[in-house]
N, CA, C, O and CB atoms as a CASP TS submission, in Angstrom:
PFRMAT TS
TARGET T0000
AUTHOR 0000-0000-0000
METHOD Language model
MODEL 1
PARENT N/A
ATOM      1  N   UNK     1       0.834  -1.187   0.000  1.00  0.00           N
ATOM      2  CA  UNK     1       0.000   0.000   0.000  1.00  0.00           C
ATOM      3  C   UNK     1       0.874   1.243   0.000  1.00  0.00           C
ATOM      4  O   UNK     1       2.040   1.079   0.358  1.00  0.00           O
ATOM      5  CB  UNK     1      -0.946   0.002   1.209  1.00  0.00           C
ATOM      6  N   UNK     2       0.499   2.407  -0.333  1.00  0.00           N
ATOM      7  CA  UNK     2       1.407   3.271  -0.345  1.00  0.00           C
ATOM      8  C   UNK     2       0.135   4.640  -0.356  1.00  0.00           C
ATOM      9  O   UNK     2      -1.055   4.418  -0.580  1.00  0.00           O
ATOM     10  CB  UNK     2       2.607   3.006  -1.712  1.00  0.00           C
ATOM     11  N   UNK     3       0.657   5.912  -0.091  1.00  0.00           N
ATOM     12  CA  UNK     3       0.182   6.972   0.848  1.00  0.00           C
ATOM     13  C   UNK     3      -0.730   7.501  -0.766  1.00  0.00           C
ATOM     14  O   UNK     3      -0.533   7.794  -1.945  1.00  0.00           O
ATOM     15  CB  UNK     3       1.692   8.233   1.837  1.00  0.00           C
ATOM     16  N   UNK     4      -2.031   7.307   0.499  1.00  0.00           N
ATOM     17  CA  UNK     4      -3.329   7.904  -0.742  1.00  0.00           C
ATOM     18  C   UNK     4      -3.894   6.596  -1.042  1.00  0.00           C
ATOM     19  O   UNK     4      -4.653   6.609  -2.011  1.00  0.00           O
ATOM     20  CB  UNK     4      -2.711   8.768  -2.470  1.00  0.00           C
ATOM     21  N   UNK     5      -3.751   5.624  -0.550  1.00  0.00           N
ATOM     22  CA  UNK     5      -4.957   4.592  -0.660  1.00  0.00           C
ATOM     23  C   UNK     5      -6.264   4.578  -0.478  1.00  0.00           C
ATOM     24  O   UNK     5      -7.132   3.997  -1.131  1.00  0.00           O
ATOM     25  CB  UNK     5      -4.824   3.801  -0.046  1.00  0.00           C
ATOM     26  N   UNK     6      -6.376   5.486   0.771  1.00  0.00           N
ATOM     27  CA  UNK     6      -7.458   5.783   1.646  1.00  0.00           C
ATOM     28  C   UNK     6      -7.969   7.103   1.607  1.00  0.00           C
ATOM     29  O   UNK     6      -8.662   7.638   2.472  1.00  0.00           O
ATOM     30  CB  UNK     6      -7.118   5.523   2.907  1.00  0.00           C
ATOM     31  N   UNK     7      -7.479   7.703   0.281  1.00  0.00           N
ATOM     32  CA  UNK     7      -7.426   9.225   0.130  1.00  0.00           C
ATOM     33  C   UNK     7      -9.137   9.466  -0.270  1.00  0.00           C
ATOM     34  O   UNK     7      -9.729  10.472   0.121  1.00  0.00           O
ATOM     35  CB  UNK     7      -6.137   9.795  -1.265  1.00  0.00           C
ATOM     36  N   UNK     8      -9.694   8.580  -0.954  1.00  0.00           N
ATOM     37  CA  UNK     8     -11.729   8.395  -1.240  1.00  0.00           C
ATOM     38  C   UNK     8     -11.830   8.826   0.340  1.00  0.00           C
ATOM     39  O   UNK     8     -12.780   9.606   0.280  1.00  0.00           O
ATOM     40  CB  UNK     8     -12.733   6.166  -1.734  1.00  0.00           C
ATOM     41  N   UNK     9     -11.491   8.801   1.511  1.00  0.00           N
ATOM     42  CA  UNK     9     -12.423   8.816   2.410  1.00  0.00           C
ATOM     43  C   UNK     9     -11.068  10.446   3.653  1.00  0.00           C
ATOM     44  O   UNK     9      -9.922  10.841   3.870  1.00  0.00           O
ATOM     45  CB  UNK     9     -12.842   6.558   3.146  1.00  0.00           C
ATOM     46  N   UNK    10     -12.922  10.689   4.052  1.00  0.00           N
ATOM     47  CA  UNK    10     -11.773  12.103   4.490  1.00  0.00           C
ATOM     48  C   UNK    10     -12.717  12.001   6.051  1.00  0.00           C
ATOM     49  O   UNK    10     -13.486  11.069   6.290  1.00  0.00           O
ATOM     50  CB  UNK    10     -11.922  14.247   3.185  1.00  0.00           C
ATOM     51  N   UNK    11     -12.463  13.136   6.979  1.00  0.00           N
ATOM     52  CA  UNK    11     -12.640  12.977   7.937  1.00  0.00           C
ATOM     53  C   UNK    11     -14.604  13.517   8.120  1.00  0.00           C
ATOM     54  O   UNK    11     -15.220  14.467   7.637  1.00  0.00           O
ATOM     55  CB  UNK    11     -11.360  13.673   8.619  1.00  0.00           C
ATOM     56  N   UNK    12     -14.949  12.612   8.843  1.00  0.00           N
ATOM     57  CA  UNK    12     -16.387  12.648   8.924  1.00  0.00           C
ATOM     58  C   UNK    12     -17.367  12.241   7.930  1.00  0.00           C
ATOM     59  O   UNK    12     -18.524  12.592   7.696  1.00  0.00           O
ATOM     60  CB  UNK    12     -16.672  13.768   9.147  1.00  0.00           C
ATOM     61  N   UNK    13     -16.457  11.284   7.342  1.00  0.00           N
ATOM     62  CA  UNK    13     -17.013  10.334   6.077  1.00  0.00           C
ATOM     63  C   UNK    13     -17.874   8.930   6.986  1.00  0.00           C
ATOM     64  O   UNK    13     -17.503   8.660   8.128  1.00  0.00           O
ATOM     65  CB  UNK    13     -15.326   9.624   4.889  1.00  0.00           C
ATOM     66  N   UNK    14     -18.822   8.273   6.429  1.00  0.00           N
ATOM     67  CA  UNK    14     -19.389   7.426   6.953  1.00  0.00           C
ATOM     68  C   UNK    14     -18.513   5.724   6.022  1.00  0.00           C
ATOM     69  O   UNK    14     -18.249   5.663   4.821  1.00  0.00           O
ATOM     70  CB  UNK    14     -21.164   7.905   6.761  1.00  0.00           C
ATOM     71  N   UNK    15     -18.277   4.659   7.010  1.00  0.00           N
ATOM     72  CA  UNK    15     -17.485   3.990   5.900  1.00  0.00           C
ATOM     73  C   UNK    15     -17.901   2.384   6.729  1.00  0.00           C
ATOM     74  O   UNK    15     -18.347   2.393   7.877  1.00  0.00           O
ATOM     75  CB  UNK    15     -15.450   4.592   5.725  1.00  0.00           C
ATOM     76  N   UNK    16     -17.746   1.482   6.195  1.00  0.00           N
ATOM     77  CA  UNK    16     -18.350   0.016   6.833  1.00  0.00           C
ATOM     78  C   UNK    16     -16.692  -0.367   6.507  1.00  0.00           C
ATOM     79  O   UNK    16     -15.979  -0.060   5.552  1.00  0.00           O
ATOM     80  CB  UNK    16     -20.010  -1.111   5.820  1.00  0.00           C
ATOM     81  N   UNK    17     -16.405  -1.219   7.808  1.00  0.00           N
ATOM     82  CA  UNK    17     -14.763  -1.723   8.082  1.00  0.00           C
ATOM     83  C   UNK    17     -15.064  -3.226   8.489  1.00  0.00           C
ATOM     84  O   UNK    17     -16.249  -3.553   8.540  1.00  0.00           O
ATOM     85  CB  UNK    17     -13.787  -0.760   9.543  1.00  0.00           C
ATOM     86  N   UNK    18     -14.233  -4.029   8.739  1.00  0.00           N
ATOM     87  CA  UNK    18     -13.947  -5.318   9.213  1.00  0.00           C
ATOM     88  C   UNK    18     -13.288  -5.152  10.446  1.00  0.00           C
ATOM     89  O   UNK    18     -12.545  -4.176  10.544  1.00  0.00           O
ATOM     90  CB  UNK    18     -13.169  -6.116   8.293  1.00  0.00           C
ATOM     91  N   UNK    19     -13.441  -6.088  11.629  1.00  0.00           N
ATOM     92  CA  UNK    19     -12.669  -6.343  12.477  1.00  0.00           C
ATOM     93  C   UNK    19     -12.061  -7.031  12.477  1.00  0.00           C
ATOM     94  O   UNK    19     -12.046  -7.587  11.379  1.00  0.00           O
ATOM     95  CB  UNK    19     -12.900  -6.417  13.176  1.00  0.00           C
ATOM     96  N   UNK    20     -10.851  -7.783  13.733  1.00  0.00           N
ATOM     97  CA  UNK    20     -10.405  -8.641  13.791  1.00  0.00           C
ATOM     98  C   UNK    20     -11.415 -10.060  13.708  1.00  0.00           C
ATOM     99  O   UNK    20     -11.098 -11.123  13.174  1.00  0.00           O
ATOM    100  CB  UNK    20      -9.695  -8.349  14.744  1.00  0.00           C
ATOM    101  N   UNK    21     -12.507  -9.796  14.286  1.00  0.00           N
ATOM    102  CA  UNK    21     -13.559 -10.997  14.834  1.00  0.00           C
ATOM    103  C   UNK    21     -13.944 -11.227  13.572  1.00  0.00           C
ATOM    104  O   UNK    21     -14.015 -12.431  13.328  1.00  0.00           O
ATOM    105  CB  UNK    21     -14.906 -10.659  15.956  1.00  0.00           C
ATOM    106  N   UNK    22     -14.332 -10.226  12.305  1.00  0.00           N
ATOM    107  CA  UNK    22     -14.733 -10.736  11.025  1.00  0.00           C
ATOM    108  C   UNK    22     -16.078 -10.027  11.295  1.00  0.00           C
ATOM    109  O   UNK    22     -16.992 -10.153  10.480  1.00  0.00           O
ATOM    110  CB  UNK    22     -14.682 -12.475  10.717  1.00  0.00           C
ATOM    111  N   UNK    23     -16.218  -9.332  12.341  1.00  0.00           N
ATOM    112  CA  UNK    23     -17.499  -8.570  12.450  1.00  0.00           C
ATOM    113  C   UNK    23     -17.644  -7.448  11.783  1.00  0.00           C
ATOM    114  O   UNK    23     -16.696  -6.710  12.054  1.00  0.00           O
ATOM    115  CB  UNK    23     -17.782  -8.238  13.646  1.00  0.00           C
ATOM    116  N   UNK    24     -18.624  -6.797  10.787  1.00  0.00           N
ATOM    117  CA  UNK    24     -18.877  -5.684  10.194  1.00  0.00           C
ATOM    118  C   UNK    24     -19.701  -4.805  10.616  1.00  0.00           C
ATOM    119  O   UNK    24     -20.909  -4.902  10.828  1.00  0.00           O
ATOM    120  CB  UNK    24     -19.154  -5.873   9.224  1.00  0.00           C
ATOM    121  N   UNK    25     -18.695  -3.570  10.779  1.00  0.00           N
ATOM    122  CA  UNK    25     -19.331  -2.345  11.667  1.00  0.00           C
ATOM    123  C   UNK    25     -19.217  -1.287  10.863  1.00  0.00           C
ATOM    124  O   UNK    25     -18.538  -1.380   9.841  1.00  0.00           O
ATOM    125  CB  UNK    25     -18.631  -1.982  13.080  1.00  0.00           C
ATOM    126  N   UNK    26     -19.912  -0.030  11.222  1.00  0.00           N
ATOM    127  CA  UNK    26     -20.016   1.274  10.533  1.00  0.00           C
ATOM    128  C   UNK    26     -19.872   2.356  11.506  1.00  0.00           C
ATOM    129  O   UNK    26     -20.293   2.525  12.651  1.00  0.00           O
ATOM    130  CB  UNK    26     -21.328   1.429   9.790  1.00  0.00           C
ATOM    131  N   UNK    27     -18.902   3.266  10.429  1.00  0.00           N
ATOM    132  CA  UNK    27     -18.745   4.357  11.587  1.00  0.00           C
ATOM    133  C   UNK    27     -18.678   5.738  11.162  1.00  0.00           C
ATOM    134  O   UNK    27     -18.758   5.990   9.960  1.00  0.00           O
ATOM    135  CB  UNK    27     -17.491   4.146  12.392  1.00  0.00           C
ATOM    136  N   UNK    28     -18.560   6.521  11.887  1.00  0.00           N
ATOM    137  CA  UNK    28     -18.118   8.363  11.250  1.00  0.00           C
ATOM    138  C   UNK    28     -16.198   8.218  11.823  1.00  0.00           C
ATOM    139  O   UNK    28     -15.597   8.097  12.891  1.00  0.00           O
ATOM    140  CB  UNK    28     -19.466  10.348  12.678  1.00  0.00           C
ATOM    141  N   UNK    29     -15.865   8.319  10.415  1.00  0.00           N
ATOM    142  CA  UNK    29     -14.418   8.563  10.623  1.00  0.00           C
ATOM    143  C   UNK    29     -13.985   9.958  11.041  1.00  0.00           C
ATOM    144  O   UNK    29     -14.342  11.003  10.499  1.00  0.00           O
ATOM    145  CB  UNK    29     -13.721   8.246   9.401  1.00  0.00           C
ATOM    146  N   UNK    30     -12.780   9.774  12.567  1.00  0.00           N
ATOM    147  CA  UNK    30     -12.686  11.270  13.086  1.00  0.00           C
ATOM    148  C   UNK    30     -11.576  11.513  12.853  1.00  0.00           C
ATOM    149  O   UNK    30     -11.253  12.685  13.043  1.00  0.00           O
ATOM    150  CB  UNK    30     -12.957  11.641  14.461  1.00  0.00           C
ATOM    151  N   UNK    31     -10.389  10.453  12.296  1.00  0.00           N
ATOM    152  CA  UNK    31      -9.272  11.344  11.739  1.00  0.00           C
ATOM    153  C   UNK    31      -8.617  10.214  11.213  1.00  0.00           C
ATOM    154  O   UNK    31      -8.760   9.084  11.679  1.00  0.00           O
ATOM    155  CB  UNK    31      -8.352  12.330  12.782  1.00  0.00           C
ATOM    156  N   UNK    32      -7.459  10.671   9.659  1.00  0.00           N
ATOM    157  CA  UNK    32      -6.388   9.592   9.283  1.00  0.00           C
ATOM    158  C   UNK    32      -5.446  10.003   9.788  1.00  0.00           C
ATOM    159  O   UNK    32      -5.339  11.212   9.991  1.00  0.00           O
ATOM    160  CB  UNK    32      -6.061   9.279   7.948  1.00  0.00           C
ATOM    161  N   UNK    33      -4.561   9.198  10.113  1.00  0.00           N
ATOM    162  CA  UNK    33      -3.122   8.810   9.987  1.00  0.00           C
ATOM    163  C   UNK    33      -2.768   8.630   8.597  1.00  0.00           C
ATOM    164  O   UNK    33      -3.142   7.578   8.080  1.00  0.00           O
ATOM    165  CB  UNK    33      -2.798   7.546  10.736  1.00  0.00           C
ATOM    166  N   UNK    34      -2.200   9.353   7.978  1.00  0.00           N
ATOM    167  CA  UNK    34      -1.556   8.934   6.724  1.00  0.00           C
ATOM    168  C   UNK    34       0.729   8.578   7.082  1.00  0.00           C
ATOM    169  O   UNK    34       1.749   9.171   7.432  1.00  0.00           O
ATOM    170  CB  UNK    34      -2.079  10.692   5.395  1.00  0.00           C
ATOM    171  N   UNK    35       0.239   7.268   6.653  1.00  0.00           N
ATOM    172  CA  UNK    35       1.552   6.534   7.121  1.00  0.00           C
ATOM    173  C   UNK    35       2.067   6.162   6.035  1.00  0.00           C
ATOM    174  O   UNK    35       1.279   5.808   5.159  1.00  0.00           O
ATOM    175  CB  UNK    35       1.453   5.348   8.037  1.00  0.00           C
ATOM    176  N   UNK    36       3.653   6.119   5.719  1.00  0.00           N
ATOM    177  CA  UNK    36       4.221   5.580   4.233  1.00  0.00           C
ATOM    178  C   UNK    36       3.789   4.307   3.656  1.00  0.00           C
ATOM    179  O   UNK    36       3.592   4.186   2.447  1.00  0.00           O
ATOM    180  CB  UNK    36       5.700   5.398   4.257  1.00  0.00           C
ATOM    181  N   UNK    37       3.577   2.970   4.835  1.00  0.00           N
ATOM    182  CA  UNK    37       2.377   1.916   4.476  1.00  0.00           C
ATOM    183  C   UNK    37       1.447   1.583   4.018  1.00  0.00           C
ATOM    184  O   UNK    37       1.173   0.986   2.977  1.00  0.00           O
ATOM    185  CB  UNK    37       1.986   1.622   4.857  1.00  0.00           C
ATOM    186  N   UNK    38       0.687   2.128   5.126  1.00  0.00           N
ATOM    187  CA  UNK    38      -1.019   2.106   5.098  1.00  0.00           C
ATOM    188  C   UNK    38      -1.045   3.410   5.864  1.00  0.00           C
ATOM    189  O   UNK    38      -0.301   3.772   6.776  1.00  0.00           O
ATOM    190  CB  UNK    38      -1.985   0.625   5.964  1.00  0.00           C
ATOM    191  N   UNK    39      -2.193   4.120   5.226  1.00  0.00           N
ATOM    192  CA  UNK    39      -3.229   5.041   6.411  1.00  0.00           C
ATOM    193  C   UNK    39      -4.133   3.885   7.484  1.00  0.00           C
ATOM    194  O   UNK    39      -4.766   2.835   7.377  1.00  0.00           O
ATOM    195  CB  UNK    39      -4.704   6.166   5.321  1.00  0.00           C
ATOM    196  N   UNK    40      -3.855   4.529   8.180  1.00  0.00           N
ATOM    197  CA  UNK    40      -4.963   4.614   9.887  1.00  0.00           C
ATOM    198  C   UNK    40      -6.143   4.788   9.821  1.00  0.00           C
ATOM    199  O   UNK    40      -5.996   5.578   8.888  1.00  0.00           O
ATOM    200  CB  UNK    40      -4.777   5.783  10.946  1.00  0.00           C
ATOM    201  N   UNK    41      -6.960   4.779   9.927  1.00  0.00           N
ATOM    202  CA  UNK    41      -8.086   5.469  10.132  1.00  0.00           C
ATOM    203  C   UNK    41      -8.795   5.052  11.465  1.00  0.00           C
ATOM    204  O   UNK    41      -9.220   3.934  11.754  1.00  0.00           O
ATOM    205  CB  UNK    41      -8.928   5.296   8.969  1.00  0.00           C
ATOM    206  N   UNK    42      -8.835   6.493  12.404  1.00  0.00           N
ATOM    207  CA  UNK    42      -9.853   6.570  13.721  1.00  0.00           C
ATOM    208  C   UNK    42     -11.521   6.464  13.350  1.00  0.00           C
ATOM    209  O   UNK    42     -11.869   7.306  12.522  1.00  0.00           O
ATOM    210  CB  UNK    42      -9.594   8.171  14.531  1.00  0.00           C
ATOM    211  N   UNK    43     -12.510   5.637  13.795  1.00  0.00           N
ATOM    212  CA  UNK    43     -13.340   5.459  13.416  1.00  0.00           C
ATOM    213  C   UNK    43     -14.378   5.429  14.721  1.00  0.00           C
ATOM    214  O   UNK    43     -14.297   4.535  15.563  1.00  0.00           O
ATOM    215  CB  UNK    43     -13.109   4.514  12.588  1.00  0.00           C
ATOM    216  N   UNK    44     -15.125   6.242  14.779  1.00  0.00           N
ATOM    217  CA  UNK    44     -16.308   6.182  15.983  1.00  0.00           C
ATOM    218  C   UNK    44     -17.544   5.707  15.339  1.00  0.00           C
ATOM    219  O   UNK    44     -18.065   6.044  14.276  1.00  0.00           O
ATOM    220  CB  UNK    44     -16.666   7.715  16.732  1.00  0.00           C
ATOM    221  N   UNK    45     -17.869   4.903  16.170  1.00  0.00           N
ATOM    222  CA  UNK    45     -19.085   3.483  16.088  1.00  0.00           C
ATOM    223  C   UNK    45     -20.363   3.793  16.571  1.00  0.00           C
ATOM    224  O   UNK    45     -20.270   4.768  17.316  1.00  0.00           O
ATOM    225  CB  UNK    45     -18.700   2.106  17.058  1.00  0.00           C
ATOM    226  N   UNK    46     -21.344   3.452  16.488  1.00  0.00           N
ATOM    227  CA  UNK    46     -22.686   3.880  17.133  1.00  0.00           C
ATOM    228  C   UNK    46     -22.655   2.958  18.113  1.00  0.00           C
ATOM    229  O   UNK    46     -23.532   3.288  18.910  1.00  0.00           O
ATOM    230  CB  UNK    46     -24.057   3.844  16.257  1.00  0.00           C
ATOM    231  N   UNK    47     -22.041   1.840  18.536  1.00  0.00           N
ATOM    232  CA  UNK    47     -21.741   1.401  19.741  1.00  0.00           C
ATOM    233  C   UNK    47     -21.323   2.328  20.815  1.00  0.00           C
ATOM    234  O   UNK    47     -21.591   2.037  21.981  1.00  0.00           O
ATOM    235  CB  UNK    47     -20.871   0.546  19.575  1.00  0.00           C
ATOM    236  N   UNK    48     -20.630   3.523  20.498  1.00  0.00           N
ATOM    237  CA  UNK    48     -19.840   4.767  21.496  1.00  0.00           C
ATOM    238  C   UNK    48     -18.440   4.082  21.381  1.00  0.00           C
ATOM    239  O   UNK    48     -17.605   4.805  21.924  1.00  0.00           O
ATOM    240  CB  UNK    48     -20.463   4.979  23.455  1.00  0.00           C
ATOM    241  N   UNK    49     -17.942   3.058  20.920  1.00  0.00           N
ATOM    242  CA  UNK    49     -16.158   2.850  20.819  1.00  0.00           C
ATOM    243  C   UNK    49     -16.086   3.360  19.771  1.00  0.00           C
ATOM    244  O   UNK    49     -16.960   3.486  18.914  1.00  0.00           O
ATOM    245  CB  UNK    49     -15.340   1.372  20.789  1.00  0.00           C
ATOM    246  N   UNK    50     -14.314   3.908  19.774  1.00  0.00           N
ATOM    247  CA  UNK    50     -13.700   4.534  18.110  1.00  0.00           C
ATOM    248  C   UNK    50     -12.751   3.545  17.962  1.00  0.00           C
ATOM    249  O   UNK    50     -11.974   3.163  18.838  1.00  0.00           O
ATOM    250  CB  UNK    50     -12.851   6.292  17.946  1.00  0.00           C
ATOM    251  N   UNK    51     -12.829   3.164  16.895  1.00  0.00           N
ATOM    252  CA  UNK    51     -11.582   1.922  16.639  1.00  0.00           C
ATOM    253  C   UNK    51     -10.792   2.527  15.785  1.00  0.00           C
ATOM    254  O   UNK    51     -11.200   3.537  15.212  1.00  0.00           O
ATOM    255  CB  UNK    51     -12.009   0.387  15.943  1.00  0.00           C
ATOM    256  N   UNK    52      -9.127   1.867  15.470  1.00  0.00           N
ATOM    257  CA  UNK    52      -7.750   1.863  15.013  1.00  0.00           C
ATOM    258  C   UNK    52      -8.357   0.859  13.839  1.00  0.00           C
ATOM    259  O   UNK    52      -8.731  -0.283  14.108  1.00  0.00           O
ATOM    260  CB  UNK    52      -6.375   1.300  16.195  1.00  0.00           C
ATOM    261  N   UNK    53      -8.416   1.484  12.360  1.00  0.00           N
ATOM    262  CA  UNK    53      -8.463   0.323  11.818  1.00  0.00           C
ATOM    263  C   UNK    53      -7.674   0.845  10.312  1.00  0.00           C
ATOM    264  O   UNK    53      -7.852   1.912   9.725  1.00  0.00           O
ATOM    265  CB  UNK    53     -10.099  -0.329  11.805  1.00  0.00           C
ATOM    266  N   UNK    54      -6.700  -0.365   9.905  1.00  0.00           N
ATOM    267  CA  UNK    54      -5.861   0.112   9.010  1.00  0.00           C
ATOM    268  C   UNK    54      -6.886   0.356   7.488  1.00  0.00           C
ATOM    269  O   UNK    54      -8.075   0.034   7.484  1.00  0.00           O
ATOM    270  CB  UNK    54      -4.534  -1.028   8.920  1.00  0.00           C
ATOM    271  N   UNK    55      -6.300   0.871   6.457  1.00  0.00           N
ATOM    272  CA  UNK    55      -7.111   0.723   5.373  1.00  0.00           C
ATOM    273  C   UNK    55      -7.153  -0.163   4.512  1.00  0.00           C
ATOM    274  O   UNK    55      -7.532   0.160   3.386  1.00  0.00           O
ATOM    275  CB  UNK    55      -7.065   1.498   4.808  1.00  0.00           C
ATOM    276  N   UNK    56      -6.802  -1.446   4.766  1.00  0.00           N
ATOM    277  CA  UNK    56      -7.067  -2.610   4.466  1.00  0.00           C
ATOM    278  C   UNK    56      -8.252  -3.039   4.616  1.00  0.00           C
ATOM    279  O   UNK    56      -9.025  -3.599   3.839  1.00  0.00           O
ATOM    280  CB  UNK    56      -6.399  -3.270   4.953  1.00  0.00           C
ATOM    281  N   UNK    57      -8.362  -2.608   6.097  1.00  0.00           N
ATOM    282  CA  UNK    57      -9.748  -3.286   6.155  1.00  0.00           C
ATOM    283  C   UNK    57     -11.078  -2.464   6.388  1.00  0.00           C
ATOM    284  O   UNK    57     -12.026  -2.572   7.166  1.00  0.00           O
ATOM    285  CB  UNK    57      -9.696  -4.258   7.251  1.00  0.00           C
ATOM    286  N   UNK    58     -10.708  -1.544   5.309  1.00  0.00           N
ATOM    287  CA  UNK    58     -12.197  -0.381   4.979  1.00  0.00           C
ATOM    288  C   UNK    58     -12.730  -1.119   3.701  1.00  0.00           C
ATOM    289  O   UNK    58     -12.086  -1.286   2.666  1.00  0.00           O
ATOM    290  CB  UNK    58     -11.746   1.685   4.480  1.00  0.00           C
ATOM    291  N   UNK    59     -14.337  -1.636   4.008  1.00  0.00           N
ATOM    292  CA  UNK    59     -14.735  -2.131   3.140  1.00  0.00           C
ATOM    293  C   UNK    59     -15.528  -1.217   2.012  1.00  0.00           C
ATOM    294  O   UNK    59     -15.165  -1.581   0.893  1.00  0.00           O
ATOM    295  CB  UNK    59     -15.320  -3.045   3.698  1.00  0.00           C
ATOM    296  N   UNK    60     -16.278  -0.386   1.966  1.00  0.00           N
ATOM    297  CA  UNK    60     -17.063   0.659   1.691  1.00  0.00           C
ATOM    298  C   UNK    60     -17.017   1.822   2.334  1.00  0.00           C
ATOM    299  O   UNK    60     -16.827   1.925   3.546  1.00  0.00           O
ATOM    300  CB  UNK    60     -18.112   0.337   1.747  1.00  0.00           C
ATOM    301  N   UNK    61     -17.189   2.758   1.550  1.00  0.00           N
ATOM    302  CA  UNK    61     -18.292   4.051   2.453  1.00  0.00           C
ATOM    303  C   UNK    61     -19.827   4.199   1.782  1.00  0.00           C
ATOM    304  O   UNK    61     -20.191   3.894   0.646  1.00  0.00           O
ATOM    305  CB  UNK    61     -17.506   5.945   2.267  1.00  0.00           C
ATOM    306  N   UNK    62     -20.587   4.771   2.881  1.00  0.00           N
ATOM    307  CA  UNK    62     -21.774   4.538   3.253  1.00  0.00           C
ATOM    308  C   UNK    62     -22.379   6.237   3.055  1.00  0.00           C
ATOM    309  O   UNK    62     -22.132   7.321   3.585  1.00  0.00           O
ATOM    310  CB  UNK    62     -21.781   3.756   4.829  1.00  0.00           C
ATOM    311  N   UNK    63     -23.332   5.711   1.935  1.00  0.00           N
ATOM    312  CA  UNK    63     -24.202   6.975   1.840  1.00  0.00           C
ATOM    313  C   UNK    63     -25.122   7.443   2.744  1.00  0.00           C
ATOM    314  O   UNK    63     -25.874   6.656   3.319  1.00  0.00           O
ATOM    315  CB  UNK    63     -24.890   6.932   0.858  1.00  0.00           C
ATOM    316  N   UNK    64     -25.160   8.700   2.955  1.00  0.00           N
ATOM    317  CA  UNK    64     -26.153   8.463   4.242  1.00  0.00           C
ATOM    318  C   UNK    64     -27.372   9.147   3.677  1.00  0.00           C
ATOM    319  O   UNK    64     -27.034  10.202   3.141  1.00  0.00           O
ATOM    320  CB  UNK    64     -25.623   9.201   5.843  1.00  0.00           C
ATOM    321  N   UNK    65     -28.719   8.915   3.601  1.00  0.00           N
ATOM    322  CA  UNK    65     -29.934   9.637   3.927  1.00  0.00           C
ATOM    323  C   UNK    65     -30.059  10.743   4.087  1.00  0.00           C
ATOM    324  O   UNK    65     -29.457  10.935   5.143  1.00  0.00           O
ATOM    325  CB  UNK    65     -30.413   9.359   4.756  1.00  0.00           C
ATOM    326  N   UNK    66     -30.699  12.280   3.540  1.00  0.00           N
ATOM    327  CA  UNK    66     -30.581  13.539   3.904  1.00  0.00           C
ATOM    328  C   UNK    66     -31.858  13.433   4.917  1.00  0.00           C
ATOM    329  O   UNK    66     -32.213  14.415   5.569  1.00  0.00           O
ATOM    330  CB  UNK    66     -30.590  14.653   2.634  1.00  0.00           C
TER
END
């Protein structure tokens, strides 16, 4: 991966990710890490947790409803 993979999604974008468990969650992203690797992405959940999740495992972003 290399910097700008994750560049489609910016901060307060809505986006569906993978976990470790293989569980699929959705969130409002509150900030990247852009890393020479992979970008980061901080992600707050309607559960109330924000998860660390690399951009590997951003599956979509999510249109939202006006």
């Amino acid at each position: 991966m290399n910097i700008g993979d994750c560049m489609e999604f910016s901060t307060g974008d809505t986006v569906k990710f993978k976990l470790e468990s293989g569980e699929i969650q959705e969130g409002d992203v509150l900030f990247i890490e852009r890393r020479l690797r992979e970008d980061i992405l901080y992600i707050n959940c309607s559960d109330r947790r924000a998860y660390r999740v690399p951009g590997k495992k951003i599956i979509s972003g999510v249109h939202k409803k006006n």
